[in-house]
Backbone as a printed PyTorch tensor [residue, N CA C, xyz], in Angstrom:
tensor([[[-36.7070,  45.1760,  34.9420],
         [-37.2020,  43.8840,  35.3660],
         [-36.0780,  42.8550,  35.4850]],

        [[-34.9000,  43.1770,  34.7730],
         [-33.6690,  42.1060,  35.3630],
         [-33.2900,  41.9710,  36.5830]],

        [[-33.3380,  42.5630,  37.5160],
         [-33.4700,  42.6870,  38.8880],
         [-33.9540,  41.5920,  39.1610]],

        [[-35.2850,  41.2740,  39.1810],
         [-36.5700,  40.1490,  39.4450],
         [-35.9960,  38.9030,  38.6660]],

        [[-35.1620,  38.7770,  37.8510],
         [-34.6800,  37.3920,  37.4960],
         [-33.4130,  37.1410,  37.9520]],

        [[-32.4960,  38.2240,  38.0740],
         [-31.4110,  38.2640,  39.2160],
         [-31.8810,  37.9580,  40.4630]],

        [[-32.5210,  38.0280,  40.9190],
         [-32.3660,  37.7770,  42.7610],
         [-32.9340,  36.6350,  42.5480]],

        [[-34.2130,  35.7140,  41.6020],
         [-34.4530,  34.2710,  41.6740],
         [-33.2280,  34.1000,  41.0900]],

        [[-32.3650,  34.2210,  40.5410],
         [-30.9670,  33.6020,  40.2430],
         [-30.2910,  33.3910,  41.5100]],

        [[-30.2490,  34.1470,  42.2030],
         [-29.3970,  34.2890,  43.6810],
         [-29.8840,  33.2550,  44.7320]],

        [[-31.1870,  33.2610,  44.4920],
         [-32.1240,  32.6080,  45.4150],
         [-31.8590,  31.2910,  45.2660]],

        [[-32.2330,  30.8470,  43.8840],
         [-31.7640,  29.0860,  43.1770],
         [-30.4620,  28.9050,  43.6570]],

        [[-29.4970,  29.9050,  43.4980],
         [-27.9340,  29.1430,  43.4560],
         [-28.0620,  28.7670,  45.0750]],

        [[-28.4540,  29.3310,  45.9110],
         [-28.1710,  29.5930,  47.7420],
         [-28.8350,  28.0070,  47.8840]],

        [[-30.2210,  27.8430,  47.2370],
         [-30.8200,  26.7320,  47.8570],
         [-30.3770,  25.6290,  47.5000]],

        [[-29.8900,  25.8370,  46.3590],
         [-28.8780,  24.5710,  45.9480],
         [-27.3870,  24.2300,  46.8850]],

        [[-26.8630,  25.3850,  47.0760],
         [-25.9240,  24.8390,  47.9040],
         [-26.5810,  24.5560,  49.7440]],

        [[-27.3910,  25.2190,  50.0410],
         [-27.7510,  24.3710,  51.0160],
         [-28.4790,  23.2270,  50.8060]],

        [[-29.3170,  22.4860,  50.1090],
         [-29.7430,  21.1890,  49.9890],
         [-28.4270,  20.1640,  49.6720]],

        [[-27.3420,  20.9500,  49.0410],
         [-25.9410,  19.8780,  48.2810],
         [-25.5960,  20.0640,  49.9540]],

        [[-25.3750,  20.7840,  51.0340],
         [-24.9940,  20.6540,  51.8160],
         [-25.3090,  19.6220,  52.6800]],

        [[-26.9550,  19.6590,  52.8580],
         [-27.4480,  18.7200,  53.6980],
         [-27.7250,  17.3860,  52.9260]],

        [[-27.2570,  17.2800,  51.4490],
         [-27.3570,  15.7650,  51.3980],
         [-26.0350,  15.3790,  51.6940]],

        [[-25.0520,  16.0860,  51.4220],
         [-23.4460,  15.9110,  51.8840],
         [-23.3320,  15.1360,  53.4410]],

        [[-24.1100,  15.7090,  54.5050],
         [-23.9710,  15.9410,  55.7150],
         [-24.9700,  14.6300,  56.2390]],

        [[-25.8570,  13.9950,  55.0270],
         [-26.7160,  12.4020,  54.9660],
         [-25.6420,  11.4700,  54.7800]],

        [[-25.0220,  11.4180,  53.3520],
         [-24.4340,  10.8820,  53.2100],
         [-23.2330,  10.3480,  53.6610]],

        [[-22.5400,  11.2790,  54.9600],
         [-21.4470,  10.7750,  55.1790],
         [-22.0730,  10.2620,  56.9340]],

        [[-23.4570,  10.6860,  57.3920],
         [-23.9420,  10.1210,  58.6170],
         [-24.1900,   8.8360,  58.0260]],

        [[-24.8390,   8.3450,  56.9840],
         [-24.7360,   6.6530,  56.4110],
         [-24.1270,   6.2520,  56.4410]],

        [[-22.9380,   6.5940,  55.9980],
         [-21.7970,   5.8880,  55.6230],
         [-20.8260,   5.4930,  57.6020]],

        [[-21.2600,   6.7830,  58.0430],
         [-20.8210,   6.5100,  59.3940],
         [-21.5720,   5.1730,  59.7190]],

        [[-22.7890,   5.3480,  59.9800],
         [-23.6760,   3.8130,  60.9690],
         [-23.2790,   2.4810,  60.0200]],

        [[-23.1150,   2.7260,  58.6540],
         [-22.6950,   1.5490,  58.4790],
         [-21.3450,   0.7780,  59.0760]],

        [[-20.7050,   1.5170,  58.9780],
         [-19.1840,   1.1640,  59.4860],
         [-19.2900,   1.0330,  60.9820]],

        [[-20.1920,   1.3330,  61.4680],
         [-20.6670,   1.1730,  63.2620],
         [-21.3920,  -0.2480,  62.9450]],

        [[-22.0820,  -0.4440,  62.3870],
         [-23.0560,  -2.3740,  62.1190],
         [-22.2290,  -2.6350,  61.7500]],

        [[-21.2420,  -2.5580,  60.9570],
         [-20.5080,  -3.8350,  60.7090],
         [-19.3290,  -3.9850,  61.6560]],

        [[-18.6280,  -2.8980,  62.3670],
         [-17.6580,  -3.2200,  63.6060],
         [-18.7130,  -3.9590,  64.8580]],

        [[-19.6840,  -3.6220,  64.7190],
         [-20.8290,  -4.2670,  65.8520],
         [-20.9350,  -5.8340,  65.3440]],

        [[-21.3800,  -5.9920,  64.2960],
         [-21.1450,  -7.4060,  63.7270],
         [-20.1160,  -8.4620,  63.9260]],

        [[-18.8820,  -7.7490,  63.7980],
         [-17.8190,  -8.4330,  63.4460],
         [-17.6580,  -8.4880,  65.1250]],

        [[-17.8440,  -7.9210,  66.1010],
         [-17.6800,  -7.6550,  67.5000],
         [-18.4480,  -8.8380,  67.8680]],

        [[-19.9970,  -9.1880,  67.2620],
         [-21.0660, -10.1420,  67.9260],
         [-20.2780, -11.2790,  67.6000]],

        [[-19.7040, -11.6250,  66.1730],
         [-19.3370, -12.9130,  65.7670],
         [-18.4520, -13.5840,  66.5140]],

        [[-17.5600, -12.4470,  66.6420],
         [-16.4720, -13.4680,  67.9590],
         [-16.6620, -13.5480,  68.8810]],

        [[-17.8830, -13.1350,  69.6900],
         [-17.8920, -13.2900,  70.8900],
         [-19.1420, -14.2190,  70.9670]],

        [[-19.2150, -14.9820,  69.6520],
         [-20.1690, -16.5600,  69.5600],
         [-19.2770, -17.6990,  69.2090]]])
């Protein structure tokens, strides 16, 4: 029966690195649009 707690071992570690992946792959698309609003910002201000 170690088998059956080995492969949910295998299973947990995989889904963890794909969810760490796709919050990785959130976090740096945020961090992108912010830095796009605020060059957009700083773009509107001088051209008032």
């Amino acid at each position: 029966m170690w088998y059956f707690a080995w492969i949910l071992g295998i299973l947990l570690a995989c889904s963890l690195g794909i969810i760490n992946g796709l919050w990785l792959e959130q976090v740096e698309t945020n961090e992108k649009e912010e830095l796009e609003k605020e060059a957009l910002k700083k773009v509107q201000q001088a051209e008032t």
